[in-house]
C-alpha positions as CSV (number, residue, x, y, z in Angstrom):
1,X,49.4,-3.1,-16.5
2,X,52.6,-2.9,-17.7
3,X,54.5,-3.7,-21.1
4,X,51.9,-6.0,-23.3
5,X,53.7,-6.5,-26.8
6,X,51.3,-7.7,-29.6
7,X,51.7,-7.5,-33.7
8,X,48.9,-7.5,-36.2
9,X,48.4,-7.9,-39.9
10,X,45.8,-5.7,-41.3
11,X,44.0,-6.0,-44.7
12,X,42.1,-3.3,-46.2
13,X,39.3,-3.4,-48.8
14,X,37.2,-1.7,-50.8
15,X,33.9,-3.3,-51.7
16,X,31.0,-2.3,-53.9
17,X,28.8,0.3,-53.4
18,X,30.9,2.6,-51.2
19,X,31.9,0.2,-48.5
20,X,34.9,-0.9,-47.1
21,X,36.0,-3.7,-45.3
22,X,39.0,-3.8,-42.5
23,X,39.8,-6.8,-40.5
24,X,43.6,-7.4,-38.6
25,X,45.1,-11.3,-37.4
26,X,46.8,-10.5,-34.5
27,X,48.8,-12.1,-31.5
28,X,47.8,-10.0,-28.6
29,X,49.9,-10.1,-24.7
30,X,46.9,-9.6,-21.9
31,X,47.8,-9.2,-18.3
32,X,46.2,-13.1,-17.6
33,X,44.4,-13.6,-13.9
34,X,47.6,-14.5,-12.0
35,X,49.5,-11.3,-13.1
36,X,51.5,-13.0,-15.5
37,X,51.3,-11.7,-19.6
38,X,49.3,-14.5,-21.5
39,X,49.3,-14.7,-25.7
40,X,46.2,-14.9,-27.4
41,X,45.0,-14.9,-30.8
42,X,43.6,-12.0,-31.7
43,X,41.2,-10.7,-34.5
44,X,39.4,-7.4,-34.9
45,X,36.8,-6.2,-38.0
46,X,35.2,-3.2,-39.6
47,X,32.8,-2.4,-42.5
48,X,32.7,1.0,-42.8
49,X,29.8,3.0,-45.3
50,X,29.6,6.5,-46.1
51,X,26.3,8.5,-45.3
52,X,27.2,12.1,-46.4
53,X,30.8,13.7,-47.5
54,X,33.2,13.2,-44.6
55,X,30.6,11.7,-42.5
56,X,31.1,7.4,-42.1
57,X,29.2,5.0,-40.1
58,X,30.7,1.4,-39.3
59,X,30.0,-1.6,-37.4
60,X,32.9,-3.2,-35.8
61,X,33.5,-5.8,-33.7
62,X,36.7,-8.0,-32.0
63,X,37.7,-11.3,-30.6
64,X,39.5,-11.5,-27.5
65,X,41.3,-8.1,-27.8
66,X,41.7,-4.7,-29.3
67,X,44.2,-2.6,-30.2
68,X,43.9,-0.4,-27.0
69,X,42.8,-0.6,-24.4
70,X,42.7,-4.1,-23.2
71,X,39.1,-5.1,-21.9
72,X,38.9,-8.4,-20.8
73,X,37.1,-8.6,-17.6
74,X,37.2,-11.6,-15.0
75,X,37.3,-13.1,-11.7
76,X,39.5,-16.2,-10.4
77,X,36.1,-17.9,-9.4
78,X,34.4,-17.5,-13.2
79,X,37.8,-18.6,-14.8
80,X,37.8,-21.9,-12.5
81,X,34.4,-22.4,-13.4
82,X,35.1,-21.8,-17.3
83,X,38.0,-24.3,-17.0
84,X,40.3,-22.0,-19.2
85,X,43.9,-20.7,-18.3
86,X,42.7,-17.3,-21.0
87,X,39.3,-16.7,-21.2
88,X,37.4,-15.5,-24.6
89,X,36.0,-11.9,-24.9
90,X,33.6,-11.2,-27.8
91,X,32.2,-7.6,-28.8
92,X,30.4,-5.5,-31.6
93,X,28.9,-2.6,-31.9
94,X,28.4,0.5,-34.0
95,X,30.1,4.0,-34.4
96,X,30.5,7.2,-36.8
97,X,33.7,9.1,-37.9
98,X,33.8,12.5,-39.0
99,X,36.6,13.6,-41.2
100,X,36.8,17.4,-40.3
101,X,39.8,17.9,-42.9
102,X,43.2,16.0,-44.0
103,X,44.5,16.0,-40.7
104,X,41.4,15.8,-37.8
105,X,38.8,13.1,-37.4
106,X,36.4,12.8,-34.8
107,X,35.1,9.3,-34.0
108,X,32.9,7.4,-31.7
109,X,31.5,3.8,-31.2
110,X,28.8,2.2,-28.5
111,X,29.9,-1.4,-27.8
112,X,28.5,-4.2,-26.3
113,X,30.1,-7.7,-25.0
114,X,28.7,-11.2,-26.2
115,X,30.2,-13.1,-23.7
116,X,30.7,-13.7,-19.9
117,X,34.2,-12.0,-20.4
118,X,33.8,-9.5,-22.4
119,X,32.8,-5.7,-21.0
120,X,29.3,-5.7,-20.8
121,X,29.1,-2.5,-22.5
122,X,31.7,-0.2,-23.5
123,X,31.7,3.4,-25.8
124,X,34.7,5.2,-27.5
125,X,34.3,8.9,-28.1
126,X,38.0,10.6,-29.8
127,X,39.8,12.2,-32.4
128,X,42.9,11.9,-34.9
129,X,45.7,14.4,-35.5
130,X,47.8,13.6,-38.5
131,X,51.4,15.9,-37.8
């Protein structure tokens, strides 16, 4: 809740045979157990392929936190019993995005957490306008 500021570098490339490769460094602000903002290092990945014209799978993953939303899960008792002030989320998972024209896409992913803190599953279904 609240204002959470964070700032990212993102690289961009293109690989061979029709992939592409995204991944962002990031220092992300997370509401931390107590209520109060904690910093974290961030990082977040994507290798995207295309399947058929304006049709792209991708597998993506992130450590500790997105973009948006935030999804860090935890209770006081596992964060005493992990020893850590900011506790680690890890996901992956897989997704498609359709590029309906130069100014809508249509995207979704299926998620899943890799550890105790992360959302044990999690899917993303939206769209892009471009104005």
């Amino acid at each position: 809740s609240g204002t959470q500021p964070s700032i990212a570098i993102l690289f961009d490339h293109t690989l061979p045979l029709g992939f592409s490769y995204e991944h962002n460094f990031g220092l992300t602000g997370n509401e931390g157990p107590l209520g109060i903002n904690v910093y974290q290092f961030s990082y977040s990945w994507s290798l995207q392929h295309q399947v058929v014209k304006d049709f792209d799978v991708f597998w993506q993953g992130f450590y500790n936190a997105t973009a948006l939303p935030r999804l860090r899960r935890f209770e006081l008792q596992e964060l005493a019993e992990a020893r850590t002030r900011s506790p680690t989320a890890v996901v992956t998972g897989a997704g498609g995005i359709w590029t309906v024209n130069d100014r809508l896409a249509i995207y979704g992913s299926y998620n899943f957490g890799l550890t105790q803190f992360s959302p044990t599953t999690i899917a993303f279904l939206g769209f892009a306008v471009a104005f």
